[in-house]
PDB file of the backbone (N, CA, C, O) and the ligand in Angstrom, with CONECT records:
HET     ZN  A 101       1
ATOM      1  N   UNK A   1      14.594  29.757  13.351  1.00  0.00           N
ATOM      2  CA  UNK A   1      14.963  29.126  12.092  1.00  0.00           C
ATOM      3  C   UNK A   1      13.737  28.409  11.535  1.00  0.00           C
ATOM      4  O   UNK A   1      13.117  27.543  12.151  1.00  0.00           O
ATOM      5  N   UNK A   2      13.388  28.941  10.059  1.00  0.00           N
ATOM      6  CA  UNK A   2      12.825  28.298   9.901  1.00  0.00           C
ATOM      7  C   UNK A   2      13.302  27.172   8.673  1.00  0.00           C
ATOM      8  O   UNK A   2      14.328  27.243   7.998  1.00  0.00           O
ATOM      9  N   UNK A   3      12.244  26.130   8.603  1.00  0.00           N
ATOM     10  CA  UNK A   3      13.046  24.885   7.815  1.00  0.00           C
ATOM     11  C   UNK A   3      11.932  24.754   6.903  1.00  0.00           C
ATOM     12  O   UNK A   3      10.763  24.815   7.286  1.00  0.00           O
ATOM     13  N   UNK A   4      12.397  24.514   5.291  1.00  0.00           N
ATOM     14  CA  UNK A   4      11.254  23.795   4.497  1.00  0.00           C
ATOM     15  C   UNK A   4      12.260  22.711   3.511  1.00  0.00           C
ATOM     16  O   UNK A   4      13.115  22.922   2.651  1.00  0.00           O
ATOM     17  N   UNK A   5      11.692  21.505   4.104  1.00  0.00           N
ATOM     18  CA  UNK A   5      11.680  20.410   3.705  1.00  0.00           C
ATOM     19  C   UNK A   5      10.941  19.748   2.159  1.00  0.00           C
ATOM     20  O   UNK A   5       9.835  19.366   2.540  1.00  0.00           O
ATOM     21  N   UNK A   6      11.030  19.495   0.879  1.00  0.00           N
ATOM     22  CA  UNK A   6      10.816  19.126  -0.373  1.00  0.00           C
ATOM     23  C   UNK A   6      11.093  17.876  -0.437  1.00  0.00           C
ATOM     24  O   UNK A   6      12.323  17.865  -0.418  1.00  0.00           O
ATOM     25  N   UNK A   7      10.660  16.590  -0.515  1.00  0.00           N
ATOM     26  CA  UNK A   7      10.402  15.845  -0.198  1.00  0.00           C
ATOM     27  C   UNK A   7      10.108  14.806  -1.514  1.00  0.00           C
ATOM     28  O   UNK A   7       8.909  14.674  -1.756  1.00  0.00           O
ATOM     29  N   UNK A   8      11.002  14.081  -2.364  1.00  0.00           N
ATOM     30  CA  UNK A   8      10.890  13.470  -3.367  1.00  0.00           C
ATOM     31  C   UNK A   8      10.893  11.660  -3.048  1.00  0.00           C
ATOM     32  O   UNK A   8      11.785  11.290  -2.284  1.00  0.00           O
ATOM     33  N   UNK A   9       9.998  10.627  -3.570  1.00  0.00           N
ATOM     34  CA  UNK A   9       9.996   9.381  -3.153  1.00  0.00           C
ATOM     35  C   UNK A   9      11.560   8.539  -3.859  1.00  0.00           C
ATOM     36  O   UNK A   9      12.143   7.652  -3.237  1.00  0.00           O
ATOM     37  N   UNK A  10      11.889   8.908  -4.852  1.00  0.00           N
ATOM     38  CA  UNK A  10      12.840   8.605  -5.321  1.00  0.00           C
ATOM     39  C   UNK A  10      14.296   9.250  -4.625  1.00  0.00           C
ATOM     40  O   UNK A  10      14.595  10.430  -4.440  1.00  0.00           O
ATOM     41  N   UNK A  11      14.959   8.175  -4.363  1.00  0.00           N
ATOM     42  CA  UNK A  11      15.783   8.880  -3.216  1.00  0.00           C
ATOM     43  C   UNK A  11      15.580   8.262  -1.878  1.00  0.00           C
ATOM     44  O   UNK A  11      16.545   7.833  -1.246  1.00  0.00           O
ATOM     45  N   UNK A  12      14.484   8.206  -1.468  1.00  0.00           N
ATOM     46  CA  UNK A  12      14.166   7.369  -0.192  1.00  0.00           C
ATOM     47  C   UNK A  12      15.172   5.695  -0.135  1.00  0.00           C
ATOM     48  O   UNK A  12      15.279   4.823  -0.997  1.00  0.00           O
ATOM     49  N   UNK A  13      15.590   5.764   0.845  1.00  0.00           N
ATOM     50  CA  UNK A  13      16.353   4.064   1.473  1.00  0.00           C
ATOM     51  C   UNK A  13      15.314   3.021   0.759  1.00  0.00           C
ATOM     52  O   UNK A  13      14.171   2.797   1.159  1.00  0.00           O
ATOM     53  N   UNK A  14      15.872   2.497  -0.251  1.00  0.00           N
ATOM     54  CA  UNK A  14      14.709   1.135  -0.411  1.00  0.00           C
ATOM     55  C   UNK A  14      14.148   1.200  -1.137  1.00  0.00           C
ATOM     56  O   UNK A  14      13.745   0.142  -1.622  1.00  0.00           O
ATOM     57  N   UNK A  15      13.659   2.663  -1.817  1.00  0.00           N
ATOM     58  CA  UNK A  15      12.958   2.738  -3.011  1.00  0.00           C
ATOM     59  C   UNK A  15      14.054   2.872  -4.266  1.00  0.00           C
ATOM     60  O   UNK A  15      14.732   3.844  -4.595  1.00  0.00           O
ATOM     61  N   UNK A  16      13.965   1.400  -4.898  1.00  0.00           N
ATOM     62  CA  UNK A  16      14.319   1.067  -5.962  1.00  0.00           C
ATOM     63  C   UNK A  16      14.067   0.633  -7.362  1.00  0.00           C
ATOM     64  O   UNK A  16      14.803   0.329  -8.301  1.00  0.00           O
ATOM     65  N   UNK A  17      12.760   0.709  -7.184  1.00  0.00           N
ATOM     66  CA  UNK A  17      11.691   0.058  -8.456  1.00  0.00           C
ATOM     67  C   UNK A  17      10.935   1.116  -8.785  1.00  0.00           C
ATOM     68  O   UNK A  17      10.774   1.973  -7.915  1.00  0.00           O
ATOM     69  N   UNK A  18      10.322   1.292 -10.069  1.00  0.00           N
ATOM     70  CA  UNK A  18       9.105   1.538 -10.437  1.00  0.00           C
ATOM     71  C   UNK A  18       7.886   1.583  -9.589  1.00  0.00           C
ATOM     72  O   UNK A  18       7.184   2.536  -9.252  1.00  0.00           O
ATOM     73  N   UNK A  19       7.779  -0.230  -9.219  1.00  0.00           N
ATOM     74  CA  UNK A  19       6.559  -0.583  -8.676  1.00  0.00           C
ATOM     75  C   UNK A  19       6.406   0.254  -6.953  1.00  0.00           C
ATOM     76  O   UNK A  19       5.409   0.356  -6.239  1.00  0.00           O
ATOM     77  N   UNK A  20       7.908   0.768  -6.715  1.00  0.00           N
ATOM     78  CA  UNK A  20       8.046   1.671  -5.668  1.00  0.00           C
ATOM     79  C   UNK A  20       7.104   3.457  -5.454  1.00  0.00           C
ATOM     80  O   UNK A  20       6.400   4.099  -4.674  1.00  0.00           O
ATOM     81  N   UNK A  21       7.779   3.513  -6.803  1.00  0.00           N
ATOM     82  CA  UNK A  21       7.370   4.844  -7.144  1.00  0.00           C
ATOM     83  C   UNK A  21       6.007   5.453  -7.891  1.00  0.00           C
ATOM     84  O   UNK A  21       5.593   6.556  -7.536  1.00  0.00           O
ATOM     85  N   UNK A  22       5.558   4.959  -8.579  1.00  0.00           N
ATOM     86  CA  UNK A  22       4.002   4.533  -9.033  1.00  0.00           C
ATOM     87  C   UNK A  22       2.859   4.517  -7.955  1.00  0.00           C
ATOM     88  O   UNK A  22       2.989   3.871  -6.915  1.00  0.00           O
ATOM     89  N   UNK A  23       1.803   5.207  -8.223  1.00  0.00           N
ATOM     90  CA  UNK A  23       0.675   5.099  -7.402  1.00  0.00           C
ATOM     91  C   UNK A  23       0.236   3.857  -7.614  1.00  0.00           C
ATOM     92  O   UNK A  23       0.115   3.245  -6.553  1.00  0.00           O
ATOM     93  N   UNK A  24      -0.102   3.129  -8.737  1.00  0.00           N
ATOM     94  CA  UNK A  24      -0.541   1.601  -9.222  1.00  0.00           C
ATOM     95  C   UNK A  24       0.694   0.734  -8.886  1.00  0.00           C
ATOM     96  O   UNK A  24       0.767  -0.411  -9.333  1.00  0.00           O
ATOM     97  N   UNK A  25       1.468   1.149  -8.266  1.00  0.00           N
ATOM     98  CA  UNK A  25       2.783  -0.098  -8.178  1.00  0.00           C
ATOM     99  C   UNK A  25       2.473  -0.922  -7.089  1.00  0.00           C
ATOM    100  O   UNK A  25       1.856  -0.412  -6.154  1.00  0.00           O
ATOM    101  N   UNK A  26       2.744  -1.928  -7.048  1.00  0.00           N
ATOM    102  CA  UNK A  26       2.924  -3.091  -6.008  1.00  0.00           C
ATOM    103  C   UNK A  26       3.596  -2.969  -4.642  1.00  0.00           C
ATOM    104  O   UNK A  26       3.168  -3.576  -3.661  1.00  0.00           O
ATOM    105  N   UNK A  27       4.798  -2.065  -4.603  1.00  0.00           N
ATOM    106  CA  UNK A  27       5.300  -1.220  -3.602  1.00  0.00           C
ATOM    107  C   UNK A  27       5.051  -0.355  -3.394  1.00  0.00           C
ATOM    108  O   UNK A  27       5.830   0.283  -2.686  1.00  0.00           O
ATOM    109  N   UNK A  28       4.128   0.121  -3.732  1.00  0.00           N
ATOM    110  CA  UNK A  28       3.909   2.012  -3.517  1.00  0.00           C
ATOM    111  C   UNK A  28       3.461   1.940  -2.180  1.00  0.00           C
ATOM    112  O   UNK A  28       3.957   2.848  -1.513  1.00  0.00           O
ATOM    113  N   UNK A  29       2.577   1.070  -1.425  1.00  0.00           N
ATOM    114  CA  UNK A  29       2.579   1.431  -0.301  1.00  0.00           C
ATOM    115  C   UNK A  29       3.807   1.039   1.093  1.00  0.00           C
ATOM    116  O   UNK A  29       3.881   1.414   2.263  1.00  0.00           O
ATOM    117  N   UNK A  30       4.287   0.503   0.595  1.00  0.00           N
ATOM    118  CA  UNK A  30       5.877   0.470   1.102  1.00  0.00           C
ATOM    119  C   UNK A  30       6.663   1.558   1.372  1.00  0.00           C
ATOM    120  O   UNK A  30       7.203   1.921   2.417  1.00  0.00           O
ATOM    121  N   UNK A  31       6.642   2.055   0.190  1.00  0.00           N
ATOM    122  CA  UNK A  31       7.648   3.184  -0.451  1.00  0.00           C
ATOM    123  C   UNK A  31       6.688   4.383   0.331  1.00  0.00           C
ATOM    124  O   UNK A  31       7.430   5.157   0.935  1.00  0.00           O
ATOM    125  N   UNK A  32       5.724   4.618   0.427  1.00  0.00           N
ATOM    126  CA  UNK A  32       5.274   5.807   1.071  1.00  0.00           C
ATOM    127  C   UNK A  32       5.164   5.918   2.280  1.00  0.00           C
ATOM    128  O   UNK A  32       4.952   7.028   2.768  1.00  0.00           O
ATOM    129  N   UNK A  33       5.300   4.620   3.182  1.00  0.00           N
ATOM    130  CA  UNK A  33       5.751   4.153   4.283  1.00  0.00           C
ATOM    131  C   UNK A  33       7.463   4.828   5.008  1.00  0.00           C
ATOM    132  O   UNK A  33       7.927   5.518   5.916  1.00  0.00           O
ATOM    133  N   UNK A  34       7.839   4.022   3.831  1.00  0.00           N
ATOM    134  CA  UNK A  34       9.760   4.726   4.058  1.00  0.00           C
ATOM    135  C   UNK A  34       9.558   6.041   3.707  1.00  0.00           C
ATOM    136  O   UNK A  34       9.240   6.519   4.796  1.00  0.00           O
ATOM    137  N   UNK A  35       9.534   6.798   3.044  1.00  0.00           N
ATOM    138  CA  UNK A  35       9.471   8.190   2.511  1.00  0.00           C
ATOM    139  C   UNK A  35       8.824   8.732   3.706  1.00  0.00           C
ATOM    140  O   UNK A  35       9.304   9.850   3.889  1.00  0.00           O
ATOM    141  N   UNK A  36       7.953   8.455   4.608  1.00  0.00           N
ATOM    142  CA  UNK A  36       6.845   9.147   5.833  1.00  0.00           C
ATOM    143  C   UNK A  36       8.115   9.125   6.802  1.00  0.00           C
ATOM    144  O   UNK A  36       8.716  10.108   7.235  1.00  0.00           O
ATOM    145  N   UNK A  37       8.390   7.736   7.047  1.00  0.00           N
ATOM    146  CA  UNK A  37       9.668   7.946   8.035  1.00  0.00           C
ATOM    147  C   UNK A  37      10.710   8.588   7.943  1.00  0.00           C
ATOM    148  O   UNK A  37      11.147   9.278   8.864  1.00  0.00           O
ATOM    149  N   UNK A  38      11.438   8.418   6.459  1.00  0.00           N
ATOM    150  CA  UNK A  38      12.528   9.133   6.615  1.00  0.00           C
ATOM    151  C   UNK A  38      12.332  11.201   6.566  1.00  0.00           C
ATOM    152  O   UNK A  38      13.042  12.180   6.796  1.00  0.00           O
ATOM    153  N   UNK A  39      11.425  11.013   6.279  1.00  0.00           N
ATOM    154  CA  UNK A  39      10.690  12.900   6.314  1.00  0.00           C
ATOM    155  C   UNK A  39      10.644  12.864   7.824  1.00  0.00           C
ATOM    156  O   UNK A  39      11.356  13.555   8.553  1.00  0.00           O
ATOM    157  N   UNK A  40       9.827  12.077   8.183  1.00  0.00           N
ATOM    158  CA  UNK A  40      10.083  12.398  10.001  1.00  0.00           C
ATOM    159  C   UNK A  40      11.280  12.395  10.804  1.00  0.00           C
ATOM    160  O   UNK A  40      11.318  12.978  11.887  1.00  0.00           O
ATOM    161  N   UNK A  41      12.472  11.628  10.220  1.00  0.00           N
ATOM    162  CA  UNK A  41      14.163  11.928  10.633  1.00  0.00           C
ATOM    163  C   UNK A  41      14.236  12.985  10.377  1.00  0.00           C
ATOM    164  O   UNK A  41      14.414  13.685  11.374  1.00  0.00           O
ATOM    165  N   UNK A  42      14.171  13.645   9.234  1.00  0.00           N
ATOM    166  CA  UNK A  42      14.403  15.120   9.076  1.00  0.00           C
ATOM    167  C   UNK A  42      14.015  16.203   9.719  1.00  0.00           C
ATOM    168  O   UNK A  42      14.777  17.105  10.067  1.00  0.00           O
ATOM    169  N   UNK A  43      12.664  16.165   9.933  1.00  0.00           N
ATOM    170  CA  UNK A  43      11.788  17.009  11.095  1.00  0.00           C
ATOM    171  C   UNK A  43      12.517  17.007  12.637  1.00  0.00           C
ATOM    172  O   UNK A  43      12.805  17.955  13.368  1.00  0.00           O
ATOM    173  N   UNK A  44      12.680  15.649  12.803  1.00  0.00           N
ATOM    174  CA  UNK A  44      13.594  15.914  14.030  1.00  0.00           C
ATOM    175  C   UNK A  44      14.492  16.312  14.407  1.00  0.00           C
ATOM    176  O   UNK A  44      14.687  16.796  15.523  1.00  0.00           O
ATOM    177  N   UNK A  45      15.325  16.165  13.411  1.00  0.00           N
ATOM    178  CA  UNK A  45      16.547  16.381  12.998  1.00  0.00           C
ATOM    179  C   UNK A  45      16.824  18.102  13.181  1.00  0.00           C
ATOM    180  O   UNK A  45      17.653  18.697  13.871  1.00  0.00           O
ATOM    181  N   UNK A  46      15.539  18.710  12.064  1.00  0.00           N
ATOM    182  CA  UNK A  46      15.509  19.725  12.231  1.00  0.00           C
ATOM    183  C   UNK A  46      14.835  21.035  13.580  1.00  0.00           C
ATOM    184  O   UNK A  46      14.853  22.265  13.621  1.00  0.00           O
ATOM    185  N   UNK A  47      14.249  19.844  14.609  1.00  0.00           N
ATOM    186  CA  UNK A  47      13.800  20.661  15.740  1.00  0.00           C
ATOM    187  C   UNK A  47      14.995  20.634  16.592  1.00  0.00           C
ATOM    188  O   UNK A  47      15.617  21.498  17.210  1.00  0.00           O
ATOM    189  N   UNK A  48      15.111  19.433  16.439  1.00  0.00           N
ATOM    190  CA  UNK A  48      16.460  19.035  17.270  1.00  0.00           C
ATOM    191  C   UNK A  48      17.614  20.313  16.977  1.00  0.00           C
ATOM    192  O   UNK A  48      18.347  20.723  17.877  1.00  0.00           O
ATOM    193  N   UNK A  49      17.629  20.571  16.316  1.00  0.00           N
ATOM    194  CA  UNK A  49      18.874  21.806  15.890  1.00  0.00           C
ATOM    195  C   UNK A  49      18.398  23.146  16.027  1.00  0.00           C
ATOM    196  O   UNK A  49      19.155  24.110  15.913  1.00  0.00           O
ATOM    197  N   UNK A  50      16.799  23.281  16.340  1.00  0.00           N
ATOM    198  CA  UNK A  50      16.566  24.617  16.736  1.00  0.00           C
ATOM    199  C   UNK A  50      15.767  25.251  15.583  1.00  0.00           C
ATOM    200  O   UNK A  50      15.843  26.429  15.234  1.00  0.00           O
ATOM    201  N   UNK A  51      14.957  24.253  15.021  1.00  0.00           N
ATOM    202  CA  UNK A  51      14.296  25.027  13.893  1.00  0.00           C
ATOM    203  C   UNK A  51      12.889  25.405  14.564  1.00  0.00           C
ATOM    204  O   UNK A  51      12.453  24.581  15.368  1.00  0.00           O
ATOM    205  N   UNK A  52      12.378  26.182  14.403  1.00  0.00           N
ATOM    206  CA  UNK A  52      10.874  26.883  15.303  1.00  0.00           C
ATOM    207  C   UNK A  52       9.433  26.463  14.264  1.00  0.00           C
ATOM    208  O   UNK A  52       8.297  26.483  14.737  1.00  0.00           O
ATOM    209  N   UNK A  53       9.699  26.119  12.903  1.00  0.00           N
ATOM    210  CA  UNK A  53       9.059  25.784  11.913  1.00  0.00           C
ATOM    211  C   UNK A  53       9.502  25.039  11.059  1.00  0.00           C
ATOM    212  O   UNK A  53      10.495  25.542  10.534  1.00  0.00           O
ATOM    213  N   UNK A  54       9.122  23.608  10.469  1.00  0.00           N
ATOM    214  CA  UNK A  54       9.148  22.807   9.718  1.00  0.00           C
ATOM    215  C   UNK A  54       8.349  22.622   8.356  1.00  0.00           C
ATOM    216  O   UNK A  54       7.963  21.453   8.360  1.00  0.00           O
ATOM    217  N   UNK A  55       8.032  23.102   7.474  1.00  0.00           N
ATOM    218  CA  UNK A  55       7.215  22.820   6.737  1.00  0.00           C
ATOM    219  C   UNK A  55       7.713  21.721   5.827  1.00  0.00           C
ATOM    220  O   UNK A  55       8.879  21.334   5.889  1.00  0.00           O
ATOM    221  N   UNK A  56       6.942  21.282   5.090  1.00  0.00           N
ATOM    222  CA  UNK A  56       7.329  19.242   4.130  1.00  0.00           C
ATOM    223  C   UNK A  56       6.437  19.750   2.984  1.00  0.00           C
ATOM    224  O   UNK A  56       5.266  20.052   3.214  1.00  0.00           O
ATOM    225  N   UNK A  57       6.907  19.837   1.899  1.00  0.00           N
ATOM    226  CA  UNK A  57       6.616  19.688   0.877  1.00  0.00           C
ATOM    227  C   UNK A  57       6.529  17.876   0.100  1.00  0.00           C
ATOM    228  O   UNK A  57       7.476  17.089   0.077  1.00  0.00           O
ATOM    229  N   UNK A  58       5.234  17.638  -0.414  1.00  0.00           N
ATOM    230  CA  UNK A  58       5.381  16.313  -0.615  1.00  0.00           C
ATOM    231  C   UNK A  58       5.522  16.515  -2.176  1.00  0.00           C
ATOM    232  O   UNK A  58       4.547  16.769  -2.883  1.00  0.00           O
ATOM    233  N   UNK A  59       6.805  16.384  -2.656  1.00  0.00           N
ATOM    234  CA  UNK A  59       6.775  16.849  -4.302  1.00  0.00           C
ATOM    235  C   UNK A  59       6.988  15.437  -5.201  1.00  0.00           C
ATOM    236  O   UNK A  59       7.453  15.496  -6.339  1.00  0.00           O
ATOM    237  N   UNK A  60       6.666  14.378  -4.678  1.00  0.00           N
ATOM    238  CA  UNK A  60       6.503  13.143  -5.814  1.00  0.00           C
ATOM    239  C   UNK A  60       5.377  13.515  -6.246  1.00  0.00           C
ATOM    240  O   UNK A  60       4.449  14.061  -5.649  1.00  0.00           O
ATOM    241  N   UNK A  61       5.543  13.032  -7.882  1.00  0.00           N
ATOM    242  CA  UNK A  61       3.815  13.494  -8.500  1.00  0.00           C
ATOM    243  C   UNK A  61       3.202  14.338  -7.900  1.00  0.00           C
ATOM    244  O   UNK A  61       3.783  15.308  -7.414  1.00  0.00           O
ATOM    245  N   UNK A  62       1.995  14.173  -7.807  1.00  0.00           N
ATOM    246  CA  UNK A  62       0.964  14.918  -7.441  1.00  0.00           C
ATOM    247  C   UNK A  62       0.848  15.258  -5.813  1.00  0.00           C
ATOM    248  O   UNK A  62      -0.036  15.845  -5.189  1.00  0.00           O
ATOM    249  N   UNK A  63       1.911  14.741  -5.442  1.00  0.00           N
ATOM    250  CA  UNK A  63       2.091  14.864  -4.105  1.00  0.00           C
ATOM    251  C   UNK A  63       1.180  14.101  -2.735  1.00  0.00           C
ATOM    252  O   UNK A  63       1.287  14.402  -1.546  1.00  0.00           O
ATOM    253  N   UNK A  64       0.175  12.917  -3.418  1.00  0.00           N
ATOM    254  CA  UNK A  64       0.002  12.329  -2.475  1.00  0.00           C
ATOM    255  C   UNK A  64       0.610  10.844  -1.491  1.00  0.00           C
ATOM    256  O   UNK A  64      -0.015  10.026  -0.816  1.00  0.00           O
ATOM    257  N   UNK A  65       1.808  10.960  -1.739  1.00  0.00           N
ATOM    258  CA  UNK A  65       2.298   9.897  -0.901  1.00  0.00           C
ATOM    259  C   UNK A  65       2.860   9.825   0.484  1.00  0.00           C
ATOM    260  O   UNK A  65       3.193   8.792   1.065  1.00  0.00           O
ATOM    261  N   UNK A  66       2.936  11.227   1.009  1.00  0.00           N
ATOM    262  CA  UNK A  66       3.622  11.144   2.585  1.00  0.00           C
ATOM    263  C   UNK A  66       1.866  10.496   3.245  1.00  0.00           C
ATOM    264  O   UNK A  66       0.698  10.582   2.866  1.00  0.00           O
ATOM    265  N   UNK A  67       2.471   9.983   4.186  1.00  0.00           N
ATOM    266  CA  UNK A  67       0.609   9.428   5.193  1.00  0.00           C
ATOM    267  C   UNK A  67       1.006  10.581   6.236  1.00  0.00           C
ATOM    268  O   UNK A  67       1.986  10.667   6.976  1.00  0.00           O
ATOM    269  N   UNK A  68      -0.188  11.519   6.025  1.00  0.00           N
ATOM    270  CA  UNK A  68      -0.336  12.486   7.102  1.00  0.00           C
ATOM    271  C   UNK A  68      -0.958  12.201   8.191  1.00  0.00           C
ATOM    272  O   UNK A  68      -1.523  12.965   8.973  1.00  0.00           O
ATOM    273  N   UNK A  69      -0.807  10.770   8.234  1.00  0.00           N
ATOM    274  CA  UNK A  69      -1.806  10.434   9.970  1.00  0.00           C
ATOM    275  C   UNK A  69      -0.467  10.101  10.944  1.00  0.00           C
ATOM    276  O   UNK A  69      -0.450  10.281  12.162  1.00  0.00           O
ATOM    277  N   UNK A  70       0.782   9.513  10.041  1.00  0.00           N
ATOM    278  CA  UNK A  70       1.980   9.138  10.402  1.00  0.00           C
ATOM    279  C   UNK A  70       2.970  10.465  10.246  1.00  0.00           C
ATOM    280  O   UNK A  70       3.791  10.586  11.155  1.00  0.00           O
ATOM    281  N   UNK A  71       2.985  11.198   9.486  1.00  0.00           N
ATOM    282  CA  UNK A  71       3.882  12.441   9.852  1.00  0.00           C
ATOM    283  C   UNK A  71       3.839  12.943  11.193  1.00  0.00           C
ATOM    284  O   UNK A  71       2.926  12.910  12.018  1.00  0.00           O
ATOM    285  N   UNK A  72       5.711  13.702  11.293  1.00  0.00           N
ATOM    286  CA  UNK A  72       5.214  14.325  12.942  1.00  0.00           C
ATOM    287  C   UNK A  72       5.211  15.649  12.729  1.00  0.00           C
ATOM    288  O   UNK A  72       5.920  16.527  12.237  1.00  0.00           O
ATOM    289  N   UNK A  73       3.698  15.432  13.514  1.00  0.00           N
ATOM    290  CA  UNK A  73       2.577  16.662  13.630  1.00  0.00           C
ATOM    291  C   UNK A  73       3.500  17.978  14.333  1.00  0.00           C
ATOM    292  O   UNK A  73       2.545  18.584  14.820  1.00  0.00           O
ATOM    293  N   UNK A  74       4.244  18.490  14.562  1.00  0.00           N
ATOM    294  CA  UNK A  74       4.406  19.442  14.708  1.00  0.00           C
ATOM    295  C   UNK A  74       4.931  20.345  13.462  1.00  0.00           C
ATOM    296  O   UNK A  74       5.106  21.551  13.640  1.00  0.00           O
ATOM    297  N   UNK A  75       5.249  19.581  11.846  1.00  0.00           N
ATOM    298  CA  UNK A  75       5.514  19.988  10.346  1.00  0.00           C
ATOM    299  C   UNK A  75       3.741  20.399  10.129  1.00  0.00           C
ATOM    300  O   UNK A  75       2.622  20.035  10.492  1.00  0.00           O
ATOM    301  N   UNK A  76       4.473  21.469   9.225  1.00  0.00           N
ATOM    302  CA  UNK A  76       3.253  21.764   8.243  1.00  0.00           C
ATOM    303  C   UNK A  76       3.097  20.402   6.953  1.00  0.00           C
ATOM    304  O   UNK A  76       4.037  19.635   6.742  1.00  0.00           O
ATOM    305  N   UNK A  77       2.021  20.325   6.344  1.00  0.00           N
ATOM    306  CA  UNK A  77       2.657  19.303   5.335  1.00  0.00           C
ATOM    307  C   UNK A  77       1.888  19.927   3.965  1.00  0.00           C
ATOM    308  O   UNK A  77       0.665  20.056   4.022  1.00  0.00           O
ATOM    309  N   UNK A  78       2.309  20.153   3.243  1.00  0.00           N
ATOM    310  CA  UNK A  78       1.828  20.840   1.702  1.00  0.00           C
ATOM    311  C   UNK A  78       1.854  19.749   0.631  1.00  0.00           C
ATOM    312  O   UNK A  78       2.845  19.551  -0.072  1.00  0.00           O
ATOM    313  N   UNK A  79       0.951  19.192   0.559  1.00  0.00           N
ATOM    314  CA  UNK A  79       0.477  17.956  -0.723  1.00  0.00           C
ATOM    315  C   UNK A  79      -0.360  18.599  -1.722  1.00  0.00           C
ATOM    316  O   UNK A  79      -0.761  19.752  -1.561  1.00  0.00           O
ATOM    317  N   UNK A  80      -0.681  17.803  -2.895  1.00  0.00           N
ATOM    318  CA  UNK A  80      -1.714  18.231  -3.721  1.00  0.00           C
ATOM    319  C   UNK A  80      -0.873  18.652  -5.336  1.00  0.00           C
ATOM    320  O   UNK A  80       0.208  19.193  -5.571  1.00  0.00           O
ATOM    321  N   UNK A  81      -1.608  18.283  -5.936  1.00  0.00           N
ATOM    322  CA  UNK A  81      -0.875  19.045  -7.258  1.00  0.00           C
ATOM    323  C   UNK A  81      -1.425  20.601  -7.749  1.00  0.00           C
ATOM    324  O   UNK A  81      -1.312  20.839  -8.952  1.00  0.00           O
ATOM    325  N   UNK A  82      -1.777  21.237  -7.224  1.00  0.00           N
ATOM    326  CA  UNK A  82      -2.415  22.392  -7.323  1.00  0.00           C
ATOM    327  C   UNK A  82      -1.294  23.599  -7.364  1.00  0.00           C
ATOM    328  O   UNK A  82      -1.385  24.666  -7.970  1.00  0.00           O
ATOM    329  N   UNK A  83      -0.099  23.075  -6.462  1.00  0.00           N
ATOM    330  CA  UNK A  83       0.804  24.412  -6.270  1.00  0.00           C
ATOM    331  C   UNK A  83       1.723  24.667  -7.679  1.00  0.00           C
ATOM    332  O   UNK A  83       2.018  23.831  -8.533  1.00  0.00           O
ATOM    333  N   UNK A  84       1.954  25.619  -7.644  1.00  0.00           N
ATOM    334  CA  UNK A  84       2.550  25.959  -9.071  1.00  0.00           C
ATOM    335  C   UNK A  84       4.009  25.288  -8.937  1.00  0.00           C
ATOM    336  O   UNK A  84       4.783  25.269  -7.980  1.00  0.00           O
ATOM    337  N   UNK A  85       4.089  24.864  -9.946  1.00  0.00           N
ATOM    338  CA  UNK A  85       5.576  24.141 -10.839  1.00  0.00           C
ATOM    339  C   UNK A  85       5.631  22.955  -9.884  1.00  0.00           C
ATOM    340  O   UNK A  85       6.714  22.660  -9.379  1.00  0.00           O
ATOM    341  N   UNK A  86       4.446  22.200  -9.579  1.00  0.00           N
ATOM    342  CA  UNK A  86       4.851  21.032  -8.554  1.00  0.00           C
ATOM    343  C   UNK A  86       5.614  20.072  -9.694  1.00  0.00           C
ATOM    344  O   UNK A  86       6.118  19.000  -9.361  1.00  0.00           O
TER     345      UNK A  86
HETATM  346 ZN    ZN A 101       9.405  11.814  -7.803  1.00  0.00          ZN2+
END
């Protein structure tokens, strides 16, 4: 099984503001904090059930807010605004 995960900051537990969701916001590094974790529930979630591949799409904006030093490394992780219709 494989799993692909899309991954929006809005929506995340806690992210409730602007200043959440915004690269210039006051919470943004909060909010990309929660959004890293709760993507990593999912990953587990999804090995845990037998998935053989995980891939994470990071589709807020431009896609740099998951911290790929804190993701779990066994997901692919696809950031960047480069991919078509991000
Ligand atoms: Zn978004």
């Amino acid at each position: 099984m494989k799993i692909y995960i899309s991954a929006d900051i809005e929506g995340i537990g806690c992210v409730v503001r602007g200043e959440h969701a915004s690269t210039s916001g006051r919470d943004y590094d909060t909010a990309r904090r929660l959004m890293t974790q709760e993507v990593n529930a999912a990953i587990r979630g999804a090995f845990d059930a037998g998935a053989r591949e995980v891939t994470v799409c990071d589709a807020h904006n431009t896609g740099p807010n998951l911290l790929p030093e804190s993701l779990d490394k066994r997901a692919v992780l696809v950031m960047g605004g480069s991919r078509r219709g991000y």
